[in-house]
N, C-alpha and C positions, 0 to 999 in steps of 0.2 A: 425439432421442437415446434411447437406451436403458437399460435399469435397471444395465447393465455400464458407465452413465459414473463412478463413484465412482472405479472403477481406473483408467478413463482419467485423471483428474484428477487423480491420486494422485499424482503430480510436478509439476503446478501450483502456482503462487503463493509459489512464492520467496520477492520478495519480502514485507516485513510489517513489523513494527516493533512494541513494548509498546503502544500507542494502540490500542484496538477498533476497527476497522473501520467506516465509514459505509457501507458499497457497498451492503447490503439494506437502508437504511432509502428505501426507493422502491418506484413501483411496479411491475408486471410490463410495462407495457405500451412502458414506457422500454426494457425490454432487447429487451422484442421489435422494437420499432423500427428498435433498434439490429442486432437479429440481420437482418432484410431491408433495410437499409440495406447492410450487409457483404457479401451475397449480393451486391444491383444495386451494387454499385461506389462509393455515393456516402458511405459513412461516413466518410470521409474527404477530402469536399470542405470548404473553408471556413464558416465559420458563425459567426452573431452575435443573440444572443439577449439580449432585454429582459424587466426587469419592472417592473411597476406593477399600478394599481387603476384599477377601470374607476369608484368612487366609495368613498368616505368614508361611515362610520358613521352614522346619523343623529345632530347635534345638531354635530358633527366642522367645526371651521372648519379644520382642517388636517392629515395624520398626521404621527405621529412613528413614522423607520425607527430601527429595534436589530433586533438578532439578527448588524449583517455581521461582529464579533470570531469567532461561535460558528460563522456561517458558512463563513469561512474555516478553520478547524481541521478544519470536518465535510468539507470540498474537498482538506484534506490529505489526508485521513484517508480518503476514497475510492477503496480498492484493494482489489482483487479477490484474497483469498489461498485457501488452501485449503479453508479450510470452506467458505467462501462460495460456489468454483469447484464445489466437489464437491456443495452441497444444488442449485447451478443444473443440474447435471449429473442428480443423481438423480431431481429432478421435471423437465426435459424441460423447463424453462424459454428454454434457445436452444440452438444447435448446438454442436458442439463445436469449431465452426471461431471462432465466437465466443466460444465458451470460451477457447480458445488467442489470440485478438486480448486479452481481459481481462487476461490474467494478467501479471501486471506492470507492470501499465499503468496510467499516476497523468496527473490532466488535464492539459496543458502550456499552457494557452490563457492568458489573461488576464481580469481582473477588473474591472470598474469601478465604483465607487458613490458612493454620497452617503456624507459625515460620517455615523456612530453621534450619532444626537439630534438630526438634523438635520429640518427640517419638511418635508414633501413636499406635494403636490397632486394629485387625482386625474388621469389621466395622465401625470405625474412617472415617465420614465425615471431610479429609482430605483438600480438595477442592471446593469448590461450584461455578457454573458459571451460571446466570443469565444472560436474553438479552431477545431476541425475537429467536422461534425457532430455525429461518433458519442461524443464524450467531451463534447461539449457538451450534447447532449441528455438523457443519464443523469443528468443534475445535476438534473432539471427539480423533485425531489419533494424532497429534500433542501433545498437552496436556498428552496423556498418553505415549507414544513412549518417552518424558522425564522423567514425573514421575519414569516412571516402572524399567528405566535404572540408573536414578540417585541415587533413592531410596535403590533398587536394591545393588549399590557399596557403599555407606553411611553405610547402615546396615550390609553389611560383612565390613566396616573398619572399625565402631563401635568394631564388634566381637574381631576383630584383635586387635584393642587398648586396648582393657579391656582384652583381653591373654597377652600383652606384660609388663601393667602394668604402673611403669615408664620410661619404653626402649622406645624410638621413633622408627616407624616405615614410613619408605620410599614408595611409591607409583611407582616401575619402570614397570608396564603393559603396556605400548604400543605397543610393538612387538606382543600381545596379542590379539591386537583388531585392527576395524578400524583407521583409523589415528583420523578421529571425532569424534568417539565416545569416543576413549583415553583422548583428551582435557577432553569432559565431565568427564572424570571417575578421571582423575587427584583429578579437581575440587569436585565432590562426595566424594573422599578417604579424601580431607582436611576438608573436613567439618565433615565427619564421623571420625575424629582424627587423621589424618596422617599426621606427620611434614613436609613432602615436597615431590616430585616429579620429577620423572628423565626428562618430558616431557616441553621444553621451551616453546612450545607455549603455553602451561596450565600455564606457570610461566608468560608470555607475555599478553596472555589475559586475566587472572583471578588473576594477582598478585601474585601466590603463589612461597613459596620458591622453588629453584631446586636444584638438588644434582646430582654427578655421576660424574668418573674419567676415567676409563678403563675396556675392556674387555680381554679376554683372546687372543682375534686378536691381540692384540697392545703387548701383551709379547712374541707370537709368530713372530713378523713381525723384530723384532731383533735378532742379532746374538745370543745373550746371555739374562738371565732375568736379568741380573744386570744392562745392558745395556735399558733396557729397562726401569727399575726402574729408571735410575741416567735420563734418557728422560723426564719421567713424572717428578720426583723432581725440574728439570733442569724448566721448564714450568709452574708447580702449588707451588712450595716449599714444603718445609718439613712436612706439616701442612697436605700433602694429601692424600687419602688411597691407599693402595697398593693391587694388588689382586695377592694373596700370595700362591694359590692353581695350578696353572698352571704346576706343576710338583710334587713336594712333598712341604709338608706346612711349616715343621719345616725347613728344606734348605732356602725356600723361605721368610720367617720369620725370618733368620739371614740377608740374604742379602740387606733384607728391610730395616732393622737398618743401617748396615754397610752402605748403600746410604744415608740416610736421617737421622741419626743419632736417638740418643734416644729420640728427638725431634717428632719423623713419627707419623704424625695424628691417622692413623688409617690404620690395614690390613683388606684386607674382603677374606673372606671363603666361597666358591659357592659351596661347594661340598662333599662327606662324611659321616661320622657321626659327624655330627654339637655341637652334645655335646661335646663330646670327644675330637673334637679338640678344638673348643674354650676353655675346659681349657686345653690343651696340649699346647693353643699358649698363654695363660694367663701367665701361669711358663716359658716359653720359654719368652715372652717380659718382664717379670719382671727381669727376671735374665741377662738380656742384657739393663737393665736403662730404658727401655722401658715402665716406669712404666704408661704414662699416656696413652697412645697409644688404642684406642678402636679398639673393635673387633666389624665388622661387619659379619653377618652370611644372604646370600640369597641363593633362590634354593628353589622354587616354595610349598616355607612356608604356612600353615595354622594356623588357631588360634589349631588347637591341635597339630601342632609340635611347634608353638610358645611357649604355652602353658605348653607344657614338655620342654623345654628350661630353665623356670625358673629358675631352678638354675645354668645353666651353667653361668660363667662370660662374657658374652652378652651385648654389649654395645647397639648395633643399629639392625634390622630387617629390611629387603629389604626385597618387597610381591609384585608380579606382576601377575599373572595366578590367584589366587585364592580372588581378587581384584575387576578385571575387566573382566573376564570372566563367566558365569553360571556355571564354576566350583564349586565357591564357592560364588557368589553372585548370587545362585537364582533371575527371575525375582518377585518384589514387587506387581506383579499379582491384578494388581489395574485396577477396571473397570471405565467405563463413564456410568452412567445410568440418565435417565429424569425420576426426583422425582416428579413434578407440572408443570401444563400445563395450562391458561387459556383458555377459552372456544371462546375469540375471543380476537381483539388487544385492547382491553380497560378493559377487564375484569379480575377479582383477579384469583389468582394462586388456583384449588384445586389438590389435593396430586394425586398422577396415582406411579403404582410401578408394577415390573413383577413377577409375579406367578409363574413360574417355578420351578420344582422341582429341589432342590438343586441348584436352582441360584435365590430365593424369597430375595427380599429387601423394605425394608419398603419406603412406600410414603412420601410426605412433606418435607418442607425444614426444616433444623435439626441444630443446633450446638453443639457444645460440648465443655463441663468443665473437666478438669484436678482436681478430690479431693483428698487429705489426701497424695500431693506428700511428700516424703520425710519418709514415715510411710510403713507397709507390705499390710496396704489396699489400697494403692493409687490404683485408677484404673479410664478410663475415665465416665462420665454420659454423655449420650446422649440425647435433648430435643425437642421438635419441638420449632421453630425458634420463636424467641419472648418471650417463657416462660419464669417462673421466673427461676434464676440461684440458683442451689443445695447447700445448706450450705457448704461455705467454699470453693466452686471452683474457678478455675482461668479456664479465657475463653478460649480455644485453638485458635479459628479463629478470622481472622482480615480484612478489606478490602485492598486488593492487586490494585485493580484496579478497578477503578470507569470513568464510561461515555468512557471505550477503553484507558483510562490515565492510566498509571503504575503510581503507590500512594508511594510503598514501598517495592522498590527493595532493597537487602542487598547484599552485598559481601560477597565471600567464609569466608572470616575472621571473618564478623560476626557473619554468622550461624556456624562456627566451636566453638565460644565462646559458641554459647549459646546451643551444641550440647552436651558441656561438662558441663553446668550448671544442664542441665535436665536431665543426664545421674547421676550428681550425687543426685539427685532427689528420684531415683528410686534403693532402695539396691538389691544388686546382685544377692539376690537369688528370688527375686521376678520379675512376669507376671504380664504386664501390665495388666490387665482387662477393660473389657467393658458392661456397663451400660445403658438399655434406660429407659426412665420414661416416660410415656407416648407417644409412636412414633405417634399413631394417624395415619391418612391417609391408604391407601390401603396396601397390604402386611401382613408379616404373619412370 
């Protein structure tokens, strides 16, 4: 195309709606696909397309998927309108014949996946997306750019919750990460167990609770810490936490009371040895009335200093760095591959899968049963789509989205319910496993 496509496209993309647009968050080689696809004829044969992980994180007895609420929105929200049509146009990124195939053009296909919170296993057909090639293929970067992220923080605050036990743990990463990606990760860490979040707009867009009072700016920007203590009490009341480390803790830990009396919500501890002082300031607020007063402990925590925490007297766990960054959420390394292709636009699906070594995946469209949760053999069975279901499974996947319609979107709230339902499912010392029975189709 040439540097005169901006005019050609200057009547494109009609359609649109208040919503930003997902279409360019992908990469270029999706549309090129898509544009020699539209040349040879077959952009529009049938197609069905899986995702999963070819392995788990190290230390990982099982993932946890989130991102498909945010997923779905970004699938709505996948249309091609004028800016979009007109920067594909100006950089020569595909024809203008495939220009004009975009415009307007919203997926129609169908969705299928596991529960928000639900546990997965390394080859766990997690996701299935169904359509006609060329509006199925586009999806490929989008679609996994959430998964892999969301999934990703889910599964290390999984970890996290089940080292903290019945301690809540706080989600304050966003100094950590992008500012967007943060919202996401909020939302992941709730759903993977995390009582709340230091990020408002995660609290603003996804309902979840928020938390967080002061840093150590705000005790230094006073003449004195008491000064500074009797500021914040003055402001949020007695009910709220103090952060008690800014100079020495047990000093700090008198002061706290003497402000806010033995009433003081809570101190928090950023700093140290986190044992040792939490119970240094347990004996110290007990013996100053300060009996109901929690102890928060943050300071770029993991489930194994969480972990060794356990017996300190540890009310609350603040976790940001090893949350929401690939510090401690490895990515959920989850691929898009095309399992079934028909041979033209009216004909049935047969199986296609890639050969490679050490990246071989089995053909056909698949689903999988959940058997014997709750027992040391629970593990998933995987089937080709249709078969009969395995004594005593429950189906993992569901339709998400039918004809481009969202079916059955859920909020963070409810995939955190049911993240805790299935987690207790599955006893602690046990790997999920995974099972196929008959895969059928190409692959190996």
């Amino acid at each position: 195309m040439t540097a005169g496509a901006p005019g050609a496209a200057a009547g494109r993309g009609a359609a649109g709606g208040s919503a930003p647009s997902s279409a360019l968050l992908t990469d270029r080689y999706e549309l090129t696909m898509l544009d020699a696809a539209l040349r040879a004829g077959r952009a529009d044969v049938p197609a069905a397309f899986e995702v999963f992980s070819r392995r788990l994180p190290p230390g990982r007895r099982a993932g946890v998927l989130a991102g498909v609420g945010r997923l779905l929105d970004a699938v709505e929200r996948f249309r091609f309108g004028p800016e979009q049509l007109a920067w594909l146009g100006d950089h020569d990124v595909v024809s203008s014949e495939t220009l004009d195939w975009l415009d307007g053009r919203r997926f129609s296909g169908s969705i299928d996946a596991y529960p928000e919170g639900e546990w997965y296993a390394p080859g766990s057909p997690v996701l299935s997306v169904e359509g006609t090639f060329g509006e199925a293929v586009i999806l490929e970067t989008v679609i996994l750019s959430i998964l892999n992220f969301d999934s990703a923080v889910a599964g290390a605050a999984s970890l996290l919750v089940a080292a903290a036990g019945q301690r809540p743990v706080i989600e304050m990463g966003s100094r950590r990460t992008d500012p967007d990606a943060a919202v996401a990760a909020a939302r992941a860490a709730y759903i993977g167990g995390f009582a709340a979040t230091s990020n408002l707009e995660a609290g603003r867009r996804h309902g979840l609770p928020t938390a967080g009072t002061a840093a150590h700016s705000f005790v230094l920007a006073f003449p004195s810490e008491e000064e500074a203590f009797a500021a914040q009490v003055a402001a949020t009341g007695p009910g709220t936490t103090l952060l008690v480390d800014t100079f020495e803790v047990g000093a700090g830990i008198r002061r706290a009371v003497e402000v806010a009396g033995p009433g003081l919500g809570g101190i928090r501890i950023d700093s140290g040895d986190l044992g040792a002082e939490a119970r240094r300031a347990r004996e110290l607020l007990d013996s100053l009335g300060a009996t109901a007063t929690r102890i928060v402990v943050t300071g770029d925590l993991d489930d194994r200093d969480i972990a060794a925490l356990g017996d300190a007297p540890v009310d609350v766990y603040g976790v940001g760095t090893n949350v929401v960054t690939g510090l401690g959420a490895p990515s959920a390394g989850f691929v898009y591959k095309l399992v079934a292709v028909g041979a033209g636009s009216d004909e049935p699906l047969h199986p296609v899968a890639k050969l490679s070594p050490g990246k071989t995946n089995f053909g056909g469209r698949k689903q999988a049963w959940r058997v014997a949760p709750g027992t040391p053999a629970v593990r998933d069975v995987v089937v080709p789509a249709g078969a009969p279901a395995p004594g005593g499974g429950r189906l993992l996947s569901r339709r998400v989205m039918e004809a481009g319609s969202d079916l059955a979107r859920v909020g963070p709230e409810v995939a955190r319910a049911w993240h805790a339902q299935v987690r207790a499912e599955i006893p602690a010392a046990v790997e999920l496993g995974l099972e196929r029975l008959d895969p059928g189709g190409a692959g190996g």
